[in-house]
C-alpha positions as CSV (number, residue, x, y, z in Angstrom):
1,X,0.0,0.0,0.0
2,X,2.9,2.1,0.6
3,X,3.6,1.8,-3.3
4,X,0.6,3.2,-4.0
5,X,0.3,5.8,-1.9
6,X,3.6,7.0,-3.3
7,X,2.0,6.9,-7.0
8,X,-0.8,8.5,-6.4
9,X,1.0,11.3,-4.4
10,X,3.0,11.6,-7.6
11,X,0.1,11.8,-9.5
12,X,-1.6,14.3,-8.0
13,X,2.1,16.6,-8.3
14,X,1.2,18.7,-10.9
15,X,4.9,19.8,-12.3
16,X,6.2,22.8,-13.6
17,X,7.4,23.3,-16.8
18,X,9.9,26.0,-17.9
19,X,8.9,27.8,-20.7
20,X,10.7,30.8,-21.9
21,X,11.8,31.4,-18.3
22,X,8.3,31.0,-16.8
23,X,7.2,28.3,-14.8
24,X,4.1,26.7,-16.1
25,X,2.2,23.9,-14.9
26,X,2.6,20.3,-16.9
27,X,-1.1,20.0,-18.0
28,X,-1.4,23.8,-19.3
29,X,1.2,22.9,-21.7
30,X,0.1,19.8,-22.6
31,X,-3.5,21.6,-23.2
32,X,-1.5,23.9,-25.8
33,X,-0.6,20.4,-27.2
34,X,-4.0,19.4,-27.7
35,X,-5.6,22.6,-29.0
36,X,-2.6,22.6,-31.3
37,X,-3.2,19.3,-32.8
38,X,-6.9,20.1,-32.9
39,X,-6.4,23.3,-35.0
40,X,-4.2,21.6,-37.1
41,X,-6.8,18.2,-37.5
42,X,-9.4,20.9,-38.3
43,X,-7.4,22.3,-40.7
44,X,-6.3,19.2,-42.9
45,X,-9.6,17.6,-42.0
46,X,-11.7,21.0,-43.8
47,X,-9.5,21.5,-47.0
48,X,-10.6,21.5,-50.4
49,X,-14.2,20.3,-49.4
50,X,-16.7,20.2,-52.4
51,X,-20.1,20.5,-52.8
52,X,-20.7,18.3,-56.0
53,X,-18.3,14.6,-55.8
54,X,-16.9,14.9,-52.6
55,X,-13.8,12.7,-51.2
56,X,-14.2,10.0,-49.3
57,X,-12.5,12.0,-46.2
58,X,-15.4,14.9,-46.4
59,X,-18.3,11.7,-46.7
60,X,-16.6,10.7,-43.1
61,X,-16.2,14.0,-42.0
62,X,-19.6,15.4,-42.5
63,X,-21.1,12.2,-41.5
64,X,-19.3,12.6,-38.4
65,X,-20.1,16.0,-37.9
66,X,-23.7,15.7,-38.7
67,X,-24.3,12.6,-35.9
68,X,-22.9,14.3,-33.1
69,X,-24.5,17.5,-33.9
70,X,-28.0,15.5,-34.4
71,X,-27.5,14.4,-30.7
72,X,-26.5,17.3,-29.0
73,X,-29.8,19.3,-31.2
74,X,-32.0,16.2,-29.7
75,X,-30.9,17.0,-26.1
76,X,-31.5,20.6,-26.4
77,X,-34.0,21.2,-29.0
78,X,-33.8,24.0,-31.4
79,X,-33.1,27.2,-29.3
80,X,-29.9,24.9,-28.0
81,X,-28.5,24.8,-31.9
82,X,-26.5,27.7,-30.6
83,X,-24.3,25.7,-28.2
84,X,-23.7,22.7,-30.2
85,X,-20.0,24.0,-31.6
86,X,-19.1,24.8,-27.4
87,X,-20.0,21.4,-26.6
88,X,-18.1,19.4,-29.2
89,X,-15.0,21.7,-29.0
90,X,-15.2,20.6,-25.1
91,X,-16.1,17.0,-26.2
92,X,-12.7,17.1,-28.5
93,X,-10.7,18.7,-25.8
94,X,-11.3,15.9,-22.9
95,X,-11.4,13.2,-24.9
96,X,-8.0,14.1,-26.7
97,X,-6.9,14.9,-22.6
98,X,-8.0,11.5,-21.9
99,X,-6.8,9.4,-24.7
100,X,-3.4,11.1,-24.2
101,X,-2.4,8.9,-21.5
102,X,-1.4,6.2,-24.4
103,X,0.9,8.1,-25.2
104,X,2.6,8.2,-22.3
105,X,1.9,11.9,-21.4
106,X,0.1,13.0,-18.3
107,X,-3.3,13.7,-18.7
108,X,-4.7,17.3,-18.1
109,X,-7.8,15.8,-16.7
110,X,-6.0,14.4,-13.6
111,X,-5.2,18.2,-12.4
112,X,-8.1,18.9,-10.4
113,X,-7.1,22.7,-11.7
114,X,-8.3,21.7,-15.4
115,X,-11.0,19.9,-14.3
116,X,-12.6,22.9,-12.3
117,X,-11.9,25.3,-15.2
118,X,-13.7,22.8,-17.6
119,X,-16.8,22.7,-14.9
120,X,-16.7,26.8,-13.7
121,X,-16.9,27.6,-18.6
122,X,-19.9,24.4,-18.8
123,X,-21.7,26.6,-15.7
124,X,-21.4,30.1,-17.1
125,X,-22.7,29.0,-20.7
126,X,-25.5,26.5,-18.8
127,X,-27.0,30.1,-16.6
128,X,-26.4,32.2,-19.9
129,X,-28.2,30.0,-22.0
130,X,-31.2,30.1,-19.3
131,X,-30.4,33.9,-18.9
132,X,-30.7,34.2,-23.0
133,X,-34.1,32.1,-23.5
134,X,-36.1,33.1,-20.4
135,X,-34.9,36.6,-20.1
136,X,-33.5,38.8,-16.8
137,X,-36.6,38.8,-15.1
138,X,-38.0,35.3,-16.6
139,X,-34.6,33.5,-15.0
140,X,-34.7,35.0,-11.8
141,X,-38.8,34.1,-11.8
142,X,-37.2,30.3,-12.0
143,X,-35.2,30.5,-8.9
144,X,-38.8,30.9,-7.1
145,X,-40.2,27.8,-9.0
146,X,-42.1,26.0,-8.0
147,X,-42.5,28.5,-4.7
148,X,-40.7,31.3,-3.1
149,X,-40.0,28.7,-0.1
150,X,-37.6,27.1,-2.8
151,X,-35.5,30.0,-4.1
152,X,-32.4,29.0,-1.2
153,X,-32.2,25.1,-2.5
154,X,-32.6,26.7,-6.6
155,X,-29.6,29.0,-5.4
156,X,-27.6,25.4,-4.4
157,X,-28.7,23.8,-6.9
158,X,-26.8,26.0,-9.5
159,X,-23.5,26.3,-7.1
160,X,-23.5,22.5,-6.8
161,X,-23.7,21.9,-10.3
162,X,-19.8,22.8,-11.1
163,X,-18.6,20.7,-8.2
164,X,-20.6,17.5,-9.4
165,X,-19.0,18.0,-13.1
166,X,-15.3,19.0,-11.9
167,X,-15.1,16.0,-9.1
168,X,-17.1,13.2,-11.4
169,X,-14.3,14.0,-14.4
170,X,-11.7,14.2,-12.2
171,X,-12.8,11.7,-9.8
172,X,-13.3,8.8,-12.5
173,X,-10.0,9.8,-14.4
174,X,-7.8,9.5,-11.0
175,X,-10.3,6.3,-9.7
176,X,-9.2,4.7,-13.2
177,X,-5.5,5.1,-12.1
178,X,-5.9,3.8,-9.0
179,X,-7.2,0.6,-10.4
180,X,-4.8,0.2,-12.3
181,X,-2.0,0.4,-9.8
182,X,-3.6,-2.3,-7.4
183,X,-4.1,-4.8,-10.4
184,X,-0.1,-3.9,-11.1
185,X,0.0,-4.7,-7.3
186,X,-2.1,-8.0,-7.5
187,X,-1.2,-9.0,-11.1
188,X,2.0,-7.8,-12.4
189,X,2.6,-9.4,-15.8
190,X,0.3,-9.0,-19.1
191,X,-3.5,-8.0,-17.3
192,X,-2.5,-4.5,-16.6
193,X,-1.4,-4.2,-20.0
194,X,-5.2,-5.2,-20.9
195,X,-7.0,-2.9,-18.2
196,X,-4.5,0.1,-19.2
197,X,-6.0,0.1,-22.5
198,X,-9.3,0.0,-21.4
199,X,-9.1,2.7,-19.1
200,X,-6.7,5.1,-21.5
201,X,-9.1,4.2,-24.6
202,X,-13.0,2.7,-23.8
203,X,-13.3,5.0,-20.2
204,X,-11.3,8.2,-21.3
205,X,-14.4,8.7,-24.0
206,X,-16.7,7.3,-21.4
207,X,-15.5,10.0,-19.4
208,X,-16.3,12.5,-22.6
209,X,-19.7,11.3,-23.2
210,X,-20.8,11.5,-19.5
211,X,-19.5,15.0,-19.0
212,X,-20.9,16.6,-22.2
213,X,-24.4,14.7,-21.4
214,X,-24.6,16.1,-18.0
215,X,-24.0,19.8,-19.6
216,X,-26.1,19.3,-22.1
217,X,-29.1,17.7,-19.8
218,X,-28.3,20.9,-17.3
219,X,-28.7,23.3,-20.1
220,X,-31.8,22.0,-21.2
221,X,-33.3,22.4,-18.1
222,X,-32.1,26.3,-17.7
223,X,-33.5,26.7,-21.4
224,X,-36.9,25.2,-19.8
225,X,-39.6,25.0,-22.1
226,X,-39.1,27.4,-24.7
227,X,-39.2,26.1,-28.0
């Protein structure tokens, strides 16, 4: 147990990286990594697209596009159109934090720092969105719903909902870890190599999907029932 209180003491470390003189934290930079690579996927991924006889690479593409946009436009409805491209750039973001790990490299999402940041943006765009459909005076009406007596527990409600995004992201990257040390503890050869790739590959977008649901389901319900 000692060995693993040591990794995960180690995990937890976030490191400092020099850059130009300035000491950065580890999972900043490799966040600059990852939007990097995403600019430069999107990039390659959009060139010479066609409207008449398009390439096999735009059929995936837009097929692609068009699915995930289809589900997050279920979930909200139409007047939640608006927020697809902020949900799918965060989708790209943890999952490419998550699947990282592969690699080798540290994932962002174990620095509970990341992880809040990610949580404190979902929040602000979830009350804006409710802000935006109901109105000033129609949002703060819903903090009285469905009586006055419950304005304190709305008021909670909304201040809890960053700290059950940041901790379940966070918590399920680092509980994955932790797994994975005590089967290295238990079984040493071969079966970690097994579990590692489930947990780096099949969890990481489990992760993904749970977090950008759970925005999604919350932002439907500040958007209430306008259609």
């Amino acid at each position: 147990m000692n060995a693993l209180t040591a990794a995960l003491k180690e995990e937890l470390n976030v490191e400092m990286v020099s850059v130009f003189g300035l000491q950065i934290p580890e999972s900043v930079v490799v966040s600059w990594g990852i939007m990097v690579f995403l600019v430069l996927g999107s990039i390659l991924l959009t060139r010479n697209l066609r409207v008449d006889h398009i390439t096999r690479r735009q059929a995936i593409l837009e097929t692609v596009v068009t699915l995930i946009n289809d589900f997050f436009v279920g979930l909200l409805g139409e007047n939640g159109k608006r927020y697809v491209p902020y949900l799918m750039s965060v989708a790209l973001y943890i999952a490419c934090s998550n699947l990282i790990g592969v690699f080798g490299i540290k994932p962002p999402t174990k620095d509970l720092n990341v992880t809040a940041a990610l949580a404190l943006m979902s929040i602000v765009l979830i009350e804006y969105s409710g802000i935006h459909a109901r109105g000033g005076k129609g949002f703060l009406k819903s903090l009285a719903a469905p009586t006055p007596i419950m304005t304190p527990m709305n008021i909670l409600e909304i201040a809890i909902r960053p700290t059950s995004l940041c901790m379940r992201l966070f918590g399920n990257v680092l509980g994955a870890f932790v797994i994975m040390e005590l089967i290295k503890l238990v079984v040493p050869v071969f079966v970690p190599a097994v579990f590692s790739l489930y947990f780096d590959l099949f969890d990481g977008l489990i992760q993904t999907y749970v977090f950008v649901f759970l925005t999604s389901l919350f932002m439907k319900e500040s958007l209430g029932d306008e259609e």
